[in-house]
Each structure stands twice: as structure tokens, then as C-alpha cells.
C-alpha positions in Angstrom: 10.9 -3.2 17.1 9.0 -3.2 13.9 7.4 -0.3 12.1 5.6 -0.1 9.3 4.6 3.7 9.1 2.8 5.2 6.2 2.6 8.6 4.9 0.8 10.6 1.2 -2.5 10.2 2.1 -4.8 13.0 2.1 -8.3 14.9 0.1 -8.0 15.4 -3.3 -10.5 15.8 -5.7 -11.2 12.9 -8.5 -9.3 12.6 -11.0 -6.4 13.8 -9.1 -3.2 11.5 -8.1 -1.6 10.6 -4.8 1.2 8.8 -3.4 1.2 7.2 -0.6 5.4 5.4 0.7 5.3 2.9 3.5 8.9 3.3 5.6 9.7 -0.3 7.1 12.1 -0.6 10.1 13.0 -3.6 12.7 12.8 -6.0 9.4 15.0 -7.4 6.7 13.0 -5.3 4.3 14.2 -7.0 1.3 13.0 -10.9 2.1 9.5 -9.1 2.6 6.9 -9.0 0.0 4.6 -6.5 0.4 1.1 -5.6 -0.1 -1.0 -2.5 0.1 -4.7 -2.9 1.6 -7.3 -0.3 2.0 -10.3 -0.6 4.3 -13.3 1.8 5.3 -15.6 1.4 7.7 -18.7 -1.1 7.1 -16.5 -2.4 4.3 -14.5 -5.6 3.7 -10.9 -5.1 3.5 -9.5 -5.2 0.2 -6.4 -6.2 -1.2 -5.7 -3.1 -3.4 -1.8 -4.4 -5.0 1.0 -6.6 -4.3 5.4 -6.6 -5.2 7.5 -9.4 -4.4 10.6 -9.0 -2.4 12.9 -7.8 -4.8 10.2 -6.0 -7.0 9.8 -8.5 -10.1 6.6 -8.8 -10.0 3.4 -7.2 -9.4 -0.5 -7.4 -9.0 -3.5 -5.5 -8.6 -6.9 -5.5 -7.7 -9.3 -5.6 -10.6 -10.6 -2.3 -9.2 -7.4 -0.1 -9.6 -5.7 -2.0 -12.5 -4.6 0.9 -14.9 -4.7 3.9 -12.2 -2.5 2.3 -9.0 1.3 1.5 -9.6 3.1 -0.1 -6.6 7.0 -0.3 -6.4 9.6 -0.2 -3.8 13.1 0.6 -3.0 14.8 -1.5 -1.1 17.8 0.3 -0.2 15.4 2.9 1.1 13.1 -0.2 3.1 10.1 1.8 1.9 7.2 0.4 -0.6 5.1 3.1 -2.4 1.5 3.2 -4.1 0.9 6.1 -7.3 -2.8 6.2 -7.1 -3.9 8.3 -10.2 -7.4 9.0 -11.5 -8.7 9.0 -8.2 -12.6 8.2 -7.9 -14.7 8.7 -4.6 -14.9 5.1 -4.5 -11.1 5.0 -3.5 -12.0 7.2 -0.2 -10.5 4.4 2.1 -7.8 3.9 4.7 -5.1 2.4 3.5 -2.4 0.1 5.2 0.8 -1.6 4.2 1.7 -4.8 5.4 4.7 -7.0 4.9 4.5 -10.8 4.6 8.0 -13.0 4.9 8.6 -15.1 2.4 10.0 -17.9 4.0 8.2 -17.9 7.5 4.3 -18.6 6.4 1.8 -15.6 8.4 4.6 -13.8 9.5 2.6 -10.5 8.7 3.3 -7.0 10.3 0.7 -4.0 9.0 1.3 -0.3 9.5 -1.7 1.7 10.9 -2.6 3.2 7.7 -2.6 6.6 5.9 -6.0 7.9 5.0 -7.2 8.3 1.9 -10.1 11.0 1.1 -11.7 11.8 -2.4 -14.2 14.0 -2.8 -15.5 17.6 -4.9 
């Protein structure tokens, strides 16, 4: 069975950091790329940032370039997101999802973590 369950989120107050890990299980974690996503009600989902399978290379959304750093371990079959400099705007729920990289839409999202920034 495959589970992508995520964990850090939380309130803080802007400008403040959190970290949010994504534990993957049921999957061959490390022929996954994965991506981070964040969505809020009335909103359109957004990609938020992205790490190939082994972690070489990375992208974010124009957004949270400069505050967000995503990375993995993949001996621990967990993908993380440093969100620092946290604005209300980032109040969101946020999900990982893993994408194959050899099997085109085989996709498998967690249920997401939520996010909360506010004074």
C-alpha cells in the first residue's frame, strides 16, 4: 500500500520558518521525483517546488524562489520543504506527490499538512 504522509505544518507568524517532510512508503522512493503543491480553498492549485529522483536538480515556483528549499533523503524515503520568510500569502494546504519517472501519470499525493500564517 502506498503512503505519502506529511507532517511540519502548522501557525506561525510571518517571517517565521517551517519545515514540512513527506514520509513515502509502498514505493521505490528513489525512481520517484517529487513535487510539493499547496492549495487553499477557492484557489488554483499551485505547484510550489520540484527534486528529481536522486536530488540533482531542483525548481521553484516564482512565488517562493529565495524563501522555499526542497531536498530529500532517500535512504530515509522522505522529501522535505524549508519554508522561511513566511508571508500570509503562503497560508495554504500543502501536499506531496510523487511522479515515476519511467511510468508517465503514475502520480500518488499525500493528504496534505496545513500551512497557517498569520499575526
Amino acid at each position: 500500500q502506498v503512503q505519502l504522509v506529511e507532517s511540519g505544518g502548522g501557525l506561525v507568524q510571518p517571517g517565521g520558518s517551517l519545515r514540512l517532510s513527506c514520509a513515502a512508503s509502498g514505493i521505490t522512493f528513489s525512481v520517484y521525483a517529487m513535487t510539493w503543491y499547496r492549495q487553499a480553498p477557492g484557489k488554483e492549485r499551485e505547484l510550489v517546488a520540484a527534486i528529481t529522483s536522486a536530488g540533482g536538480s531542483t525548481n521553484y515556483a516564482d512565488s517562493v524562489k529565495g524563501r522555499f528549499t526542497i531536498s530529500r533523503d532517500n535512504a530515509k524515503n522522505t522529501v522535505y520543504l524549508q519554508m522561511n520568510s513566511l508571508k500570509p500569502e503562503d497560508t495554504d494546504v500543502y501536499c506531496c506527490v510523487a511522479h515515476h519517472n519511467y511510468v508517465p501519470r503514475l502520480d500518488y499525493w499525500g493528504r496534505g499538512t496545513q500551512v497557517a500564517v498569520s499575526s
